[in-house]
C-alpha positions as protocol buffer text, in pm:
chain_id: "A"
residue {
  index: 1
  type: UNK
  ca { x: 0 y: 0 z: 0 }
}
residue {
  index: 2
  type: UNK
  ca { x: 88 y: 393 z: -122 }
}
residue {
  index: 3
  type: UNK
  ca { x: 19 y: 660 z: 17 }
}
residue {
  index: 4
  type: UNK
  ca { x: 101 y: 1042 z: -132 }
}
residue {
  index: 5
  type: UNK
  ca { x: -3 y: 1230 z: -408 }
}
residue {
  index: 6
  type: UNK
  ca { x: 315 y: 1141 z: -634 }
}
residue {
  index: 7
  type: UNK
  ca { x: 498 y: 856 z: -515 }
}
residue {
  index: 8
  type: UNK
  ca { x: 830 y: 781 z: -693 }
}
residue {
  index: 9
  type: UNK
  ca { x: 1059 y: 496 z: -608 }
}
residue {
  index: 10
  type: UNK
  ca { x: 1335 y: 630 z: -363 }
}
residue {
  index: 11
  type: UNK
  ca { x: 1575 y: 399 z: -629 }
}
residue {
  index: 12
  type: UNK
  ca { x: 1463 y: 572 z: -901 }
}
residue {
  index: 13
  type: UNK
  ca { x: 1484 y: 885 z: -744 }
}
residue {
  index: 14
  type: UNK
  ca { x: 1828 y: 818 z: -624 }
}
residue {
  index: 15
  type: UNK
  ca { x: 1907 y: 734 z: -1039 }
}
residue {
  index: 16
  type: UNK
  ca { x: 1753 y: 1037 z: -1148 }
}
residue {
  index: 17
  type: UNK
  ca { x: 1948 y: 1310 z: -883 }
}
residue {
  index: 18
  type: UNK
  ca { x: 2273 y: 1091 z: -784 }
}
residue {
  index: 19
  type: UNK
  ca { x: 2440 y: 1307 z: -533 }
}
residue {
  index: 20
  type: UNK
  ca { x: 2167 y: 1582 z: -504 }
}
residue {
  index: 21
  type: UNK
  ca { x: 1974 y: 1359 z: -329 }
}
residue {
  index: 22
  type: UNK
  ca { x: 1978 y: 1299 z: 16 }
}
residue {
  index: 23
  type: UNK
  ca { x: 1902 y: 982 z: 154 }
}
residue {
  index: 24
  type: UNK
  ca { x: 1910 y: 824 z: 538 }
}
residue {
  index: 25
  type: UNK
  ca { x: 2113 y: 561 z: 591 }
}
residue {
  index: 26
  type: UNK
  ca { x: 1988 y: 207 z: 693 }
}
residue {
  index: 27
  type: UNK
  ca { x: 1870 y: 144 z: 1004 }
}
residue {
  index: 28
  type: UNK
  ca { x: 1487 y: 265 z: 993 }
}
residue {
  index: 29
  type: UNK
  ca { x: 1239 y: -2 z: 992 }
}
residue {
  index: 30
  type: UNK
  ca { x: 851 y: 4 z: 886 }
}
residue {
  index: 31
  type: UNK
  ca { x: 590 y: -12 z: 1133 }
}
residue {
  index: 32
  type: UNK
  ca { x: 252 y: 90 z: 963 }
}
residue {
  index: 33
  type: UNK
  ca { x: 88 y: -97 z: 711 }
}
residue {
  index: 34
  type: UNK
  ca { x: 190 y: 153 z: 468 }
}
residue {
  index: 35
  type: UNK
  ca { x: 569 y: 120 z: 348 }
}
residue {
  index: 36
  type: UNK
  ca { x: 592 y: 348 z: 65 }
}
residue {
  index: 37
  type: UNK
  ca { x: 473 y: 740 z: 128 }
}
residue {
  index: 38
  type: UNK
  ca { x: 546 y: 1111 z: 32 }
}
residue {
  index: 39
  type: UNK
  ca { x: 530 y: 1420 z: 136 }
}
residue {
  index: 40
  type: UNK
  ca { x: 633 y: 1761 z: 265 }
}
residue {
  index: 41
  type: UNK
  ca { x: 823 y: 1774 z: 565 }
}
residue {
  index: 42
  type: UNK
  ca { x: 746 y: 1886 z: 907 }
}
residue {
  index: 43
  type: UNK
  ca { x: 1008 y: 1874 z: 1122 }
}
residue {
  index: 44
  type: UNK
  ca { x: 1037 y: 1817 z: 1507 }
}
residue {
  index: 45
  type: UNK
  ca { x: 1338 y: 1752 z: 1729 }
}
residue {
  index: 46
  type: UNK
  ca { x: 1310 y: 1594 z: 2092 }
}
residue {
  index: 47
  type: UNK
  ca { x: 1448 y: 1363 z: 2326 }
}
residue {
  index: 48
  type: UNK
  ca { x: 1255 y: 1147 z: 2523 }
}
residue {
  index: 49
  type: UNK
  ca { x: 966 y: 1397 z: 2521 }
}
residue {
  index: 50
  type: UNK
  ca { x: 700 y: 1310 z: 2254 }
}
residue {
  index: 51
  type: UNK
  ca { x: 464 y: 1615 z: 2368 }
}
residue {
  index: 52
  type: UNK
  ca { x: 551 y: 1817 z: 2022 }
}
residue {
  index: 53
  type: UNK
  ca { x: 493 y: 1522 z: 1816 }
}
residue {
  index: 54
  type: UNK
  ca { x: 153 y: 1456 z: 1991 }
}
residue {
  index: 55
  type: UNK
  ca { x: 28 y: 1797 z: 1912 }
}
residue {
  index: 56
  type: UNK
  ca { x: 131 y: 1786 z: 1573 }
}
residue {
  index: 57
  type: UNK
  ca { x: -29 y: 1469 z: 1482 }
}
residue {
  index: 58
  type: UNK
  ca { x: -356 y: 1601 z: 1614 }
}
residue {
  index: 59
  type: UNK
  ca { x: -385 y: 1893 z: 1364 }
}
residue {
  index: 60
  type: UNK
  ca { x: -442 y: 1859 z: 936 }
}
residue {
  index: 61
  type: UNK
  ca { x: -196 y: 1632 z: 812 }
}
residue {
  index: 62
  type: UNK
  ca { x: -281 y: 1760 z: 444 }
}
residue {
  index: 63
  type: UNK
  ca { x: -21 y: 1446 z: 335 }
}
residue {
  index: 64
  type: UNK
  ca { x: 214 y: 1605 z: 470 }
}
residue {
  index: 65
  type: UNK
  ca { x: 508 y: 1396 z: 695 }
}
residue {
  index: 66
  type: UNK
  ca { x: 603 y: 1419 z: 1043 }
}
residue {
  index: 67
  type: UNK
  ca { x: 997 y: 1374 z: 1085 }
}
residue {
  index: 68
  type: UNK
  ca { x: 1073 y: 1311 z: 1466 }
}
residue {
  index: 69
  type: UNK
  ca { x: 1473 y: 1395 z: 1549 }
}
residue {
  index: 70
  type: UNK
  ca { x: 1448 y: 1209 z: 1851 }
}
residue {
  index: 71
  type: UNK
  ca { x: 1853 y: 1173 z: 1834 }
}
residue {
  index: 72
  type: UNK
  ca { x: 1840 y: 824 z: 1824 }
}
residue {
  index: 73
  type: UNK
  ca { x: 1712 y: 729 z: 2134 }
}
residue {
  index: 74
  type: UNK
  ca { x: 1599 y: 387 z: 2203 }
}
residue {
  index: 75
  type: UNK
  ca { x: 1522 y: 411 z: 2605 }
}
residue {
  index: 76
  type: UNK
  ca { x: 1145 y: 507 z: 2456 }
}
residue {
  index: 77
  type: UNK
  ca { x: 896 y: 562 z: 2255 }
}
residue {
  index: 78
  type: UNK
  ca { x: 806 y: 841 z: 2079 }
}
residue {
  index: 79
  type: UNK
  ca { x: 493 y: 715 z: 1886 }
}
residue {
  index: 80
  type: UNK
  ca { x: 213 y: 496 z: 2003 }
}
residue {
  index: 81
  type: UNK
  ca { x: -101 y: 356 z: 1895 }
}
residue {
  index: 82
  type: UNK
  ca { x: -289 y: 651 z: 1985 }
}
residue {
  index: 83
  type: UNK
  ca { x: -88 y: 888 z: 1879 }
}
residue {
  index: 84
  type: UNK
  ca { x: -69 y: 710 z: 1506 }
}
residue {
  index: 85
  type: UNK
  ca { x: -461 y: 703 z: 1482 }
}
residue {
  index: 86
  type: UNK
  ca { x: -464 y: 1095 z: 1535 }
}
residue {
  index: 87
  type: UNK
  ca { x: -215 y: 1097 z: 1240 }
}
residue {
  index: 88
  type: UNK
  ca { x: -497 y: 897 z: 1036 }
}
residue {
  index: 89
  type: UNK
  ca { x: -746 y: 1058 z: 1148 }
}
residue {
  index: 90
  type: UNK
  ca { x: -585 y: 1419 z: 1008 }
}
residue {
  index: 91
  type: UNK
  ca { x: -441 y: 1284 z: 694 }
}
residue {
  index: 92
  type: UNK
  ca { x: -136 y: 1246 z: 769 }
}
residue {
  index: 93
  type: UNK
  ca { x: 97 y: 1022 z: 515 }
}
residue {
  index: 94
  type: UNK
  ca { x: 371 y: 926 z: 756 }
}
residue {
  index: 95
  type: UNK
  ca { x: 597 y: 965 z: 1046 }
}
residue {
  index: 96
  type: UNK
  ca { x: 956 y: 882 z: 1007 }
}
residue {
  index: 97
  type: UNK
  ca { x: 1123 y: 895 z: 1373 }
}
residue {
  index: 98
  type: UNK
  ca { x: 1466 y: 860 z: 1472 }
}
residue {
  index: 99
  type: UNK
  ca { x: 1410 y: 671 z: 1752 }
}
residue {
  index: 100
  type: UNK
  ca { x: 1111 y: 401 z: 1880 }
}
residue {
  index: 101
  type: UNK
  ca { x: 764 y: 327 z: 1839 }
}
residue {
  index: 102
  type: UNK
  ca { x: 540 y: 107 z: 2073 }
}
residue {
  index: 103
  type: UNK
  ca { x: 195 y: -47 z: 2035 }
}
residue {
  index: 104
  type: UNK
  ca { x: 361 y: -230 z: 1707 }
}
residue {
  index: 105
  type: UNK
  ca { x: 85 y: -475 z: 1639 }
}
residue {
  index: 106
  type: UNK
  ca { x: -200 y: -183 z: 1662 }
}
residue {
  index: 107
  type: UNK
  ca { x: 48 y: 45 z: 1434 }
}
residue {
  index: 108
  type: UNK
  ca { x: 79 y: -240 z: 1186 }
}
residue {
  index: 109
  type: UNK
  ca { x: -321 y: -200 z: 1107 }
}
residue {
  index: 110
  type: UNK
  ca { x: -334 y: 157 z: 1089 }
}
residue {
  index: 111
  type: UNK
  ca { x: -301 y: 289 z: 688 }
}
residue {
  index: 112
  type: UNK
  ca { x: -36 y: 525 z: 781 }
}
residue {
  index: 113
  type: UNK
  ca { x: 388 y: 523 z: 667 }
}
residue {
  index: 114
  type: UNK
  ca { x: 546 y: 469 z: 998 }
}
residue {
  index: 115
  type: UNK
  ca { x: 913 y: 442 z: 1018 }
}
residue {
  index: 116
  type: UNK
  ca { x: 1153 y: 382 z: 1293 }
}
residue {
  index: 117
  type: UNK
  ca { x: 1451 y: 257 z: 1439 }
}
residue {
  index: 118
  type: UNK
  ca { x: 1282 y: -17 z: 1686 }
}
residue {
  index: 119
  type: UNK
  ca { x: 1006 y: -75 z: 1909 }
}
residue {
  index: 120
  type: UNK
  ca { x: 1018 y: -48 z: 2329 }
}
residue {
  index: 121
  type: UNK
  ca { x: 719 y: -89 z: 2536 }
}
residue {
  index: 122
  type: UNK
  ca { x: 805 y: 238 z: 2783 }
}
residue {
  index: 123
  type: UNK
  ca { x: 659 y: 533 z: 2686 }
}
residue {
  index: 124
  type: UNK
  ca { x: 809 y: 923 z: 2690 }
}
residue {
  index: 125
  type: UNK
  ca { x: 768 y: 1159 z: 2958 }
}
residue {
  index: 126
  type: UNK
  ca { x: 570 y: 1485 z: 2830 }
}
residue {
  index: 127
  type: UNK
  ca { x: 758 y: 1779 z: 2968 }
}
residue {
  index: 128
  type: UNK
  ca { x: 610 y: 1990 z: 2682 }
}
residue {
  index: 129
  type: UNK
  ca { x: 990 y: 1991 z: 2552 }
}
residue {
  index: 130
  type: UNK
  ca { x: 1083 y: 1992 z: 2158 }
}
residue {
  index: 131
  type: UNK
  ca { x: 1146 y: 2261 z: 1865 }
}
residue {
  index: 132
  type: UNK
  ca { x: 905 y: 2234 z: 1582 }
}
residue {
  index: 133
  type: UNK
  ca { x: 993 y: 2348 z: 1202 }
}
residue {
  index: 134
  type: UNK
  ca { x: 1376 y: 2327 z: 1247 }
}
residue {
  index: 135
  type: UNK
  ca { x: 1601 y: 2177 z: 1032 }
}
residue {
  index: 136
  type: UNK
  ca { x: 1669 y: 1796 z: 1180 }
}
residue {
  index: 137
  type: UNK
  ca { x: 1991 y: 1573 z: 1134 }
}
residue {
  index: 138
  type: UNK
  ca { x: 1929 y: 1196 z: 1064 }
}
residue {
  index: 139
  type: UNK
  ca { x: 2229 y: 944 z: 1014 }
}
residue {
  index: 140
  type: UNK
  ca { x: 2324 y: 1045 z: 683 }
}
residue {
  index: 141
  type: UNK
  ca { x: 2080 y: 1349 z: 597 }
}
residue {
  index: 142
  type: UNK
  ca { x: 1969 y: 1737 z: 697 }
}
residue {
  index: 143
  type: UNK
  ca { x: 1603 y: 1776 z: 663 }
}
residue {
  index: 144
  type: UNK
  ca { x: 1432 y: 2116 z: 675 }
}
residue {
  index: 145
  type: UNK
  ca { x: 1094 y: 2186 z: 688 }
}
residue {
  index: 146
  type: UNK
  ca { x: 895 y: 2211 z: 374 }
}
residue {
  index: 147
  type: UNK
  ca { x: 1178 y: 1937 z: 194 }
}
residue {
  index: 148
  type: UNK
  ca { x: 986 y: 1639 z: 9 }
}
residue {
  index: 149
  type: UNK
  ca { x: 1005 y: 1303 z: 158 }
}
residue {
  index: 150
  type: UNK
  ca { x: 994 y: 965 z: -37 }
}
residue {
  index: 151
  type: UNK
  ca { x: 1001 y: 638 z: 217 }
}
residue {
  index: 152
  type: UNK
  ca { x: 971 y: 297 z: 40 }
}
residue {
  index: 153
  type: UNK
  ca { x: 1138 y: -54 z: 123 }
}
residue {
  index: 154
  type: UNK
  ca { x: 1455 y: 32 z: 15 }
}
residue {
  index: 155
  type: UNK
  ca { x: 1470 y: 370 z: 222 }
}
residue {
  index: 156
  type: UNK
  ca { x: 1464 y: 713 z: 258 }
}
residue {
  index: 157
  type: UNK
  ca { x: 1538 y: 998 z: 47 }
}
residue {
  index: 158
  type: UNK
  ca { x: 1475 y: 1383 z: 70 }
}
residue {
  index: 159
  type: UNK
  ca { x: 1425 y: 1659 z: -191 }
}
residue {
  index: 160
  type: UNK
  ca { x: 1472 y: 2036 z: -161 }
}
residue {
  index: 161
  type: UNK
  ca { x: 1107 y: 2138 z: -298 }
}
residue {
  index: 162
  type: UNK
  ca { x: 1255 y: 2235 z: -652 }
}
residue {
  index: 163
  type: UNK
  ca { x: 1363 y: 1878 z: -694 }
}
residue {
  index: 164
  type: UNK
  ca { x: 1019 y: 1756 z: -670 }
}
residue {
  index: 165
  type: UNK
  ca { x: 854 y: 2028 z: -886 }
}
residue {
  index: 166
  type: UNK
  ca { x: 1093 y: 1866 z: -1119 }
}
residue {
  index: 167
  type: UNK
  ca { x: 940 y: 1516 z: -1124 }
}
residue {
  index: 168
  type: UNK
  ca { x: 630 y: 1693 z: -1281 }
}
């Protein structure tokens, strides 16, 4: 299953733009039962505090996707099951987080991209902690806000907004 408005392989991508591209390195798997999905970028970068990301989730997605810097962390998660069906429920295409996700089995029914580095069953403390719309660093990759995401089996790579107007 798809999701976004104009889905391109992140492969075929990475052919077209070579070196232009930025892509993530390995590590993320997929949680949702959606594994390929697009968008723009929304950025948020936390640690250990999954207030930001909460919020975010609950407002119009517009296919748009949520990247989490959560700086790796894998003493919790960042993204549950409840959290993920406020993402359906406002359209959003995906969540890309580095760091965990728990409620896996629930998240692997909901029609939303979910990637991640692993799965713990503790939760984050809220501390209403976390800067929204900054540009986030994940292994291999800057993201800013408003960049174009493609996330399929084979990975994750980023445009500048220019790129993708060129795949029109």
């Amino acid at each position: 299953m798809s999701t976004g408005q104009n889905f391109v392989p992140t492969c075929d991508l990475f052919d077209r733009f070579k070196d232009a591209a930025r892509y993530v390195l390995p590590g993320f798997r997929d949680f949702g039962a959606v594994t390929r999905f697009s968008g723009e970028v929304v950025t948020v970068k936390c640690l250990e505090d999954n207030s930001r990301v909460k919020e975010l989730l609950a407002t119009p997605g517009v296919g748009r996707v949520l990247v989490v810097d959560g700086a790796g962390s894998l003493r919790c998660a960042l993204m549950g099951d409840m959290i993920a069906a406020s993402a359906v429920k406002n359209s959003w295409a995906g969540v890309v987080i580095w760091g965990c996700v728990r409620d896996v089995a629930e998240l692997a029914t909901l029609p939303l991209g979910i990637k991640a580095l692993a799965s713990i069953p503790r939760a984050s403390t809220r501390r209403d902690q976390g800067l929204v719309d900054v540009a986030v660093e994940l292994p291999g990759a800057v993201i800013q806000p408003g960049d174009i995401l493609f996330a399929d089996e084979d990975g994750i790579v980023v445009l500048t907004p220019e790129q993708a107007t060129a795949l029109k």
